[in-house]
N, CA, C and O atoms as CSV, one atom per row, in Angstrom:
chain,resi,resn,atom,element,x,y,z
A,1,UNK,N,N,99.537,122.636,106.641
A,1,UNK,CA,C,100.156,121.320,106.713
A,1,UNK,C,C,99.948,120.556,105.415
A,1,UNK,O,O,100.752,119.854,104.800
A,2,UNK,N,N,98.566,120.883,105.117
A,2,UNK,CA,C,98.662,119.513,104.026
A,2,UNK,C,C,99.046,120.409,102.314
A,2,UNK,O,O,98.899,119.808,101.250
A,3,UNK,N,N,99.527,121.863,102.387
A,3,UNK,CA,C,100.085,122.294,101.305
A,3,UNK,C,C,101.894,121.989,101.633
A,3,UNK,O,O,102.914,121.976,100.944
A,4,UNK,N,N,101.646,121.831,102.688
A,4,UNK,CA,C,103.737,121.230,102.640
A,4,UNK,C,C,103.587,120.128,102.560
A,4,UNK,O,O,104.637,119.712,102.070
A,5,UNK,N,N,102.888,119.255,102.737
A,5,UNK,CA,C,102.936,118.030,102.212
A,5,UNK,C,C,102.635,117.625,101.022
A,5,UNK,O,O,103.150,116.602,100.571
A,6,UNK,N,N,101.817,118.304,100.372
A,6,UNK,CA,C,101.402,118.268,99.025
A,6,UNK,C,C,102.642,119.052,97.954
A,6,UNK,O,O,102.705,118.809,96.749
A,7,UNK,N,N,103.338,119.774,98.497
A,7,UNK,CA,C,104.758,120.518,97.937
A,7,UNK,C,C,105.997,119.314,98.328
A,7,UNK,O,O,107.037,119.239,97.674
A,8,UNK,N,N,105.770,118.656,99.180
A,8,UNK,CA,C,106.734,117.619,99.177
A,8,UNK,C,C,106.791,116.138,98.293
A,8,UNK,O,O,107.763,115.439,98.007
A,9,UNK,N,N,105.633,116.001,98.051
A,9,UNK,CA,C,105.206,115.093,96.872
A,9,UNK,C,C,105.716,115.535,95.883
A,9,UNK,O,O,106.647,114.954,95.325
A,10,UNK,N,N,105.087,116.927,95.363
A,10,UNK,CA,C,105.658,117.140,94.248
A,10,UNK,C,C,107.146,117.214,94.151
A,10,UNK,O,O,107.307,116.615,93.088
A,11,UNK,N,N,108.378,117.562,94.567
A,11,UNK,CA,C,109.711,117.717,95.313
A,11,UNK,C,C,110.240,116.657,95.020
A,11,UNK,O,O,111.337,116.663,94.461
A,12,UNK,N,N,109.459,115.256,95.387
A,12,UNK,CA,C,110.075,114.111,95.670
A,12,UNK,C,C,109.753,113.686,94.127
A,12,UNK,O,O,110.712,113.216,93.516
A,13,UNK,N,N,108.487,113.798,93.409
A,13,UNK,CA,C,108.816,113.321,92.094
A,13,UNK,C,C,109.234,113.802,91.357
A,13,UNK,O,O,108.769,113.608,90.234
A,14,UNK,N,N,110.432,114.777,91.530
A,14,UNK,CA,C,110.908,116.025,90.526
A,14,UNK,C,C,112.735,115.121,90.828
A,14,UNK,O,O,113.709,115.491,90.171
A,15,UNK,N,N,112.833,114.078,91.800
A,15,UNK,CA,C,114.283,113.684,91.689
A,15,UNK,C,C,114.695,113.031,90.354
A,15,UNK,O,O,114.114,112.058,89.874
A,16,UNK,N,N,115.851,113.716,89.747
A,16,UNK,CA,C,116.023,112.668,88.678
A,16,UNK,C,C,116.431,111.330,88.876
A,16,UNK,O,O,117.053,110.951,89.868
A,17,UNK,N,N,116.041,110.530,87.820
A,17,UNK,CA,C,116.118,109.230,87.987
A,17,UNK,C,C,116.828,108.814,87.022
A,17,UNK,O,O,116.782,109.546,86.034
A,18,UNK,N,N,117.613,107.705,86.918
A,18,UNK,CA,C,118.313,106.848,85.737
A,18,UNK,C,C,117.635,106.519,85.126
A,18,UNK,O,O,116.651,105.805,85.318
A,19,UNK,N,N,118.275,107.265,83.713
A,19,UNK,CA,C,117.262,106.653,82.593
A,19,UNK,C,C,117.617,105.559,81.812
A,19,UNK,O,O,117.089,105.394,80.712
A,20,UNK,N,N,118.281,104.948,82.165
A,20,UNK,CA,C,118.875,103.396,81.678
A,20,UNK,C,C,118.003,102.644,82.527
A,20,UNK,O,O,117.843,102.882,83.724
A,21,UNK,N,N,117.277,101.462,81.694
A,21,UNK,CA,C,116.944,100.192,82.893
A,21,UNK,C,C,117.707,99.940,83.228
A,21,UNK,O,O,117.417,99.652,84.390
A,22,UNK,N,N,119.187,99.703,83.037
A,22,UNK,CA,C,120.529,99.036,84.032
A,22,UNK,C,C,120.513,99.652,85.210
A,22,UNK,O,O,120.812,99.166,86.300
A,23,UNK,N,N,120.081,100.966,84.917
A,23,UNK,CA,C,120.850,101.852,86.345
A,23,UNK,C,C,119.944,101.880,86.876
A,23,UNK,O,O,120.295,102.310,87.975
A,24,UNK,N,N,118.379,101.635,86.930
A,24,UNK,CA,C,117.300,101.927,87.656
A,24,UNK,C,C,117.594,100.248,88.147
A,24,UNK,O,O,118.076,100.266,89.280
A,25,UNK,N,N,117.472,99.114,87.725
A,25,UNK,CA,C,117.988,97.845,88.217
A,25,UNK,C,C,119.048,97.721,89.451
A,25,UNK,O,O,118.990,97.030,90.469
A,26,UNK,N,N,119.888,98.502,89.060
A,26,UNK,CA,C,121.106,98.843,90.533
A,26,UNK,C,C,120.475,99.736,91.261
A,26,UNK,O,O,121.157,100.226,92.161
A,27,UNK,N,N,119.533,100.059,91.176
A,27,UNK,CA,C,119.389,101.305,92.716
A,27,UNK,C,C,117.560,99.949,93.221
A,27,UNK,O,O,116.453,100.270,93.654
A,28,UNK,N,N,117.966,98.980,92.967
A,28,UNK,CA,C,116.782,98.141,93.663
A,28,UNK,C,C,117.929,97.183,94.707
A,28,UNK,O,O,119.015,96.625,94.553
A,29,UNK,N,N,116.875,97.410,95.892
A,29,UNK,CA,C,117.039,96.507,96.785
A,29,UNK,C,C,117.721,94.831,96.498
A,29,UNK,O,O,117.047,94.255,95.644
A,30,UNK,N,N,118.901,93.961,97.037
A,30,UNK,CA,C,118.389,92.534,96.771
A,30,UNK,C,C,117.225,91.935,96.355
A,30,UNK,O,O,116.829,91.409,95.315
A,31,UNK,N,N,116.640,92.234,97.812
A,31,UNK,CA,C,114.837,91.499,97.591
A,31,UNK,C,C,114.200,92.262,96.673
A,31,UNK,O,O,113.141,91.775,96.277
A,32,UNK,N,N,114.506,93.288,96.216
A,32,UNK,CA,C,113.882,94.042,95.076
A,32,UNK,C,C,113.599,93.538,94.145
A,32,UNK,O,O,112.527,93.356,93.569
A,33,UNK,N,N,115.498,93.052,93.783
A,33,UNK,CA,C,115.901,92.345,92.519
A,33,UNK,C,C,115.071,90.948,92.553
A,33,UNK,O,O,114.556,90.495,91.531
A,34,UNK,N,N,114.996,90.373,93.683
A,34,UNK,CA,C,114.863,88.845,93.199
A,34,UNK,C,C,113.267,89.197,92.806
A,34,UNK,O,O,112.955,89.271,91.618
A,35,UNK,N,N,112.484,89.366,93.641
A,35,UNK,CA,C,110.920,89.871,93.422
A,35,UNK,C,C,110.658,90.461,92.013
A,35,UNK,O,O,109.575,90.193,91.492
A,36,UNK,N,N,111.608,91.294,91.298
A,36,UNK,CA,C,111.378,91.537,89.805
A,36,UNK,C,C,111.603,90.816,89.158
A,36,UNK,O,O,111.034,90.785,88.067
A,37,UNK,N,N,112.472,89.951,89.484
A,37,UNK,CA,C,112.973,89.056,88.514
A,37,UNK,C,C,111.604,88.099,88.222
A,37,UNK,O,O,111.057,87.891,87.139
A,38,UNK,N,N,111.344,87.733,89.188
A,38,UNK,CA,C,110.636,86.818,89.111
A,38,UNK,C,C,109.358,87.275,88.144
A,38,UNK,O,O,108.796,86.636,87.254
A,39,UNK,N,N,109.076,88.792,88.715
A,39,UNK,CA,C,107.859,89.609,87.543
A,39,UNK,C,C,107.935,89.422,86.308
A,39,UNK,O,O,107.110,89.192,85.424
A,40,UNK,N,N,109.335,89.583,86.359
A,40,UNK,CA,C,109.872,89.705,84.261
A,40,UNK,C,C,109.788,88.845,83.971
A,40,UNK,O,O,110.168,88.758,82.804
A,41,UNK,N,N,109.346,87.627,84.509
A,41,UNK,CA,C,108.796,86.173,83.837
A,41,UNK,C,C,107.480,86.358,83.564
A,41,UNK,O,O,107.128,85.511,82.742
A,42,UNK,N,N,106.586,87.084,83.880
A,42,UNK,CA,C,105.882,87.379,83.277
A,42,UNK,C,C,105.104,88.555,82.507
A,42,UNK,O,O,103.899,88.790,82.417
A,43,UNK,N,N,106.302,89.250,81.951
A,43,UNK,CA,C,106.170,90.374,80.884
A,43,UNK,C,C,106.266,91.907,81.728
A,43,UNK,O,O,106.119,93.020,81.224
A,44,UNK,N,N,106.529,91.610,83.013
A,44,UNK,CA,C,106.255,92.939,83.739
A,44,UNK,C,C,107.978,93.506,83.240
A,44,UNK,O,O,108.945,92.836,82.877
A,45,UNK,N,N,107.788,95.237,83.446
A,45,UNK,CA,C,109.208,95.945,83.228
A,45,UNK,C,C,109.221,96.852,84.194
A,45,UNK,O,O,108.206,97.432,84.579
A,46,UNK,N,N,110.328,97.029,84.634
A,46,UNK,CA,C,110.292,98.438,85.470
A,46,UNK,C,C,110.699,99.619,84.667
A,46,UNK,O,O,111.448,99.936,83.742
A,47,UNK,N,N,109.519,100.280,85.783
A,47,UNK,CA,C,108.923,101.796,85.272
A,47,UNK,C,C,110.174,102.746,86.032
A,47,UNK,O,O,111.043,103.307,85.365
A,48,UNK,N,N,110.108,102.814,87.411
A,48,UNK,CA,C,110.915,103.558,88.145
A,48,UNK,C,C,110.785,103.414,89.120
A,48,UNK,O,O,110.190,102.381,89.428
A,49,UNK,N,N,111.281,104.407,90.314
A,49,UNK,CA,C,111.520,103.560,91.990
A,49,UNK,C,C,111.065,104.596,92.082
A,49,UNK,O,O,111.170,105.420,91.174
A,50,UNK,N,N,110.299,104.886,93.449
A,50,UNK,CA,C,109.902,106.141,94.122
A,50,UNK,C,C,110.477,105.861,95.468
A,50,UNK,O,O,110.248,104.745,95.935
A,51,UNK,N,N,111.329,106.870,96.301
A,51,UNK,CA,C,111.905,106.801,97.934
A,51,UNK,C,C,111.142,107.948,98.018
A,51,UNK,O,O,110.939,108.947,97.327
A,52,UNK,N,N,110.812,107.536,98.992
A,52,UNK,CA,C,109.569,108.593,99.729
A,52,UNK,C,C,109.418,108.282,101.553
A,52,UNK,O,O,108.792,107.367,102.088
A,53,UNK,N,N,109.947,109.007,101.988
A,53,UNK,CA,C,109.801,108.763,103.690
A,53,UNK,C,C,110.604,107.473,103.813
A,53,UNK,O,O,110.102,106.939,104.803
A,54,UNK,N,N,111.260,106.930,103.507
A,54,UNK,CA,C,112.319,106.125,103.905
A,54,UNK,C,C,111.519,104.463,103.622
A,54,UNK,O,O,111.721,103.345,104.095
A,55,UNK,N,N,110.386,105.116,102.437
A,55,UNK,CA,C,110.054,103.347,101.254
A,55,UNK,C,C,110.839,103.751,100.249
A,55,UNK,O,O,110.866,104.926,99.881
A,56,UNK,N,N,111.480,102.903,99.766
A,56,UNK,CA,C,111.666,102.488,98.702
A,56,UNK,C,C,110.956,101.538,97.500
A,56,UNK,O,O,110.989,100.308,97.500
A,57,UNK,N,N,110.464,102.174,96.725
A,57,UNK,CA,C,109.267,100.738,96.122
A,57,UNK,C,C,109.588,101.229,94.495
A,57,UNK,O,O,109.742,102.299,93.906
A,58,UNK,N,N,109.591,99.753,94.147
A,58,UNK,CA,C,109.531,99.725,92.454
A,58,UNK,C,C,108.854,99.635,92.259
A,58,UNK,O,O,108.198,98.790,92.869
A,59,UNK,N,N,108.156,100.507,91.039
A,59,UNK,CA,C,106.889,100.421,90.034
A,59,UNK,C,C,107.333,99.738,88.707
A,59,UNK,O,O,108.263,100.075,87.973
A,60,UNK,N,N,106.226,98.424,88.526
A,60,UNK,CA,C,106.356,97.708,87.474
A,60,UNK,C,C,105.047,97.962,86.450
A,60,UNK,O,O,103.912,98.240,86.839
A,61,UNK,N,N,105.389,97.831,85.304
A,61,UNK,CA,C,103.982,97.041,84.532
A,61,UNK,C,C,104.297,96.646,83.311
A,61,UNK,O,O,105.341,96.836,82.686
A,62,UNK,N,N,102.683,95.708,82.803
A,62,UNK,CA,C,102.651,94.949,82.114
A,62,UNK,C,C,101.523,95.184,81.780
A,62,UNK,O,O,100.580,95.556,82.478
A,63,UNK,N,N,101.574,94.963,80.623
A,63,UNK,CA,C,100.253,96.158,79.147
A,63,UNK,C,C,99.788,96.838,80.429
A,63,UNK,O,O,100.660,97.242,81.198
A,64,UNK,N,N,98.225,97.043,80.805
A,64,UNK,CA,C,97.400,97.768,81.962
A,64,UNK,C,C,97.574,97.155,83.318
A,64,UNK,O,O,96.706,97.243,84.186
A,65,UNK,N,N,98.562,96.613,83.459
A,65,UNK,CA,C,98.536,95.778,85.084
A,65,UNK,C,C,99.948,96.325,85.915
A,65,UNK,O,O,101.011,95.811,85.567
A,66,UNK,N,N,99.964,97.245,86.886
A,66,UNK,CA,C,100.685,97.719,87.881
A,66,UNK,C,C,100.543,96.866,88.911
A,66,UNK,O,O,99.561,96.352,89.445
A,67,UNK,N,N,102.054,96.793,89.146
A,67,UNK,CA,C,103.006,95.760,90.598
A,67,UNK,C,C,104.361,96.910,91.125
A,67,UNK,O,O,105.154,97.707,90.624
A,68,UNK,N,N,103.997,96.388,92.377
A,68,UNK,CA,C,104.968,97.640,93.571
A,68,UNK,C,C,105.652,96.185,93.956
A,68,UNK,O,O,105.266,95.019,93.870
A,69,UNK,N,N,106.805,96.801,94.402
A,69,UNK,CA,C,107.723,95.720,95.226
A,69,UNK,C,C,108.127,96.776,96.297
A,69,UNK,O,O,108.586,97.881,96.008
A,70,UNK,N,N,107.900,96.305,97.622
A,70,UNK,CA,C,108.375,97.301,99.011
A,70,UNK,C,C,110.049,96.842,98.937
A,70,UNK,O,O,110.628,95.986,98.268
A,71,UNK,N,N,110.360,97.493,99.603
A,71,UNK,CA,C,111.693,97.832,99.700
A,71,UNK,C,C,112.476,96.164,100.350
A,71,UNK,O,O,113.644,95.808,100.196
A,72,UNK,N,N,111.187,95.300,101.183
A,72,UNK,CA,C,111.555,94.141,101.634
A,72,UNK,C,C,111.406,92.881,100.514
A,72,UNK,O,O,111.625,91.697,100.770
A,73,UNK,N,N,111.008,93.395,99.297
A,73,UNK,CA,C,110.763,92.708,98.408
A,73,UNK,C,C,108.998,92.124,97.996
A,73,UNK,O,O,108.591,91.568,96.976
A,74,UNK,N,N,108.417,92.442,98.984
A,74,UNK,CA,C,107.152,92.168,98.996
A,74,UNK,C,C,106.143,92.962,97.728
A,74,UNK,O,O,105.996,94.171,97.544
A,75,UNK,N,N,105.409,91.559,96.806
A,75,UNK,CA,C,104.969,92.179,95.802
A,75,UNK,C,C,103.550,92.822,96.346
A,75,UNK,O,O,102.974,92.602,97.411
A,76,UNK,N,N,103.208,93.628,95.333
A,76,UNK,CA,C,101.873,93.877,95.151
A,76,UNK,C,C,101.305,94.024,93.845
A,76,UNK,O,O,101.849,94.708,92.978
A,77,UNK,N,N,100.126,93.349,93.657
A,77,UNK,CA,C,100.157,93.054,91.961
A,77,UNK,C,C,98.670,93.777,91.882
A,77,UNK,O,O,98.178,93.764,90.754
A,78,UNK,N,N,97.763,94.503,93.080
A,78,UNK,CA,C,96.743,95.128,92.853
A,78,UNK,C,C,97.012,96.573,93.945
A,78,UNK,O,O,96.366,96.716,94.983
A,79,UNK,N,N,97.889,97.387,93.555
A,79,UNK,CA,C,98.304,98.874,94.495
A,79,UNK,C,C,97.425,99.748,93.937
A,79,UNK,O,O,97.017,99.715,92.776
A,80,UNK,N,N,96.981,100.977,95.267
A,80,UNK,CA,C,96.254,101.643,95.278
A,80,UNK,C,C,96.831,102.893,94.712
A,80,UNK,O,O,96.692,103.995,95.243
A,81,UNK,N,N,97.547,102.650,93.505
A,81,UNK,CA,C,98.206,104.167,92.480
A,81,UNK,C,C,97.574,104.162,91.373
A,81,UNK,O,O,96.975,103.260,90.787
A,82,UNK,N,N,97.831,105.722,91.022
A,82,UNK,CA,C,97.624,106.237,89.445
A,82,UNK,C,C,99.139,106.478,89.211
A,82,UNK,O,O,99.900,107.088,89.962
A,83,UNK,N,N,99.398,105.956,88.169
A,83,UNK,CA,C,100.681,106.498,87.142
A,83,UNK,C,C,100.215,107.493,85.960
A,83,UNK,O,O,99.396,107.348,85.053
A,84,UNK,N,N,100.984,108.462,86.295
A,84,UNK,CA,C,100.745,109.722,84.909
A,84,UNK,C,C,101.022,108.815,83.682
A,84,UNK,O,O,101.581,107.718,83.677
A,85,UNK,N,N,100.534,109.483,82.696
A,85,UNK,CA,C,101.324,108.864,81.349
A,85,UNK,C,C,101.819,110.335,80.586
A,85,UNK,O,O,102.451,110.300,79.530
């Protein structure tokens, strides 16, 4: 079980994604949008979206500081992720 789940992680971050910020901007939620917007007032950018089990969440940051927005728009400005570099 937890090697098909661990093969499905990997699976799910192998979808390509738009590599334009425009086009990663259009595949966000309304409440997505307004909730980033409001980030990019203060220096945050989006990184990329991860859909995973039917979340949708944007990954933001700003110099060392990561923010998720849930799919309802709800921020999180201290999430329990590692981002590769």
């Amino acid at each position: 079980m937890a090697v098909a789940m661990r093969r499905e992680n990997l699976l799910e971050r192998r979808q390509n994604m738009p590599s334009d910020a425009d086009d990663l901007w259009e595949e966000l939620t309304l409440a997505q949008k307004f909730s980033a917007s409001s980030l990019t007032q203060f220096g945050y950018q989006l990184n990329f979206i991860r859909d995973f089990h039917d979340k949708h969440i944007a990954v933001l940051s700003c110099n060392d500081n990561i923010a998720i927005i849930s799919k309802g728009g709800e921020i999180n400005t201290h999430p329990n992720i590692q981002i590769r570099h």
